[in-house]
C-alpha positions, 0 to 999 in steps of 0.5 A: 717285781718292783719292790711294792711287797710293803704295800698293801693301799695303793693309789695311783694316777696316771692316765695309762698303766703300763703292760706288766706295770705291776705284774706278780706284786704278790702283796698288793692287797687294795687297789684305788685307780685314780686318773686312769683311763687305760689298763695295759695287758697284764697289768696285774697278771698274777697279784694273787692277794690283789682282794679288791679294786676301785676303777675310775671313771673315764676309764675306757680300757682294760687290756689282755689279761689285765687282772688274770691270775688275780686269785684272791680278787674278790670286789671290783668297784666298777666306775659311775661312767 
């Protein structure tokens, strides 16, 4: 959706990512959140190679459907706080 197919590390910091941010990202593999504290509603809806994710700390929100249809998610590195 937003021309991000050659990418498979993604390291983001922005304190809120947007409804539909990265929505259908279909070769988004790895996934760092760095400064995050909000993840919109379906953020990552359908990134079906999305295997893995590391959640920052300070994060306080994960919205509607976030990572729904994420098919191939299988590690979710949950923050400390």
């Amino acid at each position: 959706m937003l021309g991000l197919s050659i990418w498979s590390i993604l390291r983001i910091t922005y304190s809120l990512l947007l409804t539909v941010f990265f929505s259908y990202c279909i070769n988004l593999n790895n996934l760092t959140l760095n400064g995050i504290n909000s993840i919109g509603d379906f953020a990552f809806y359908g990134c079906t190679s999305l295997a893995s994710i590391v959640l920052p700390n300070g994060l306080t929100e994960i919205s509607y459907s976030a990572f729904a249809h994420c098919t191939s998610l299988a590690s979710i590195k949950l923050p400390n706080t």
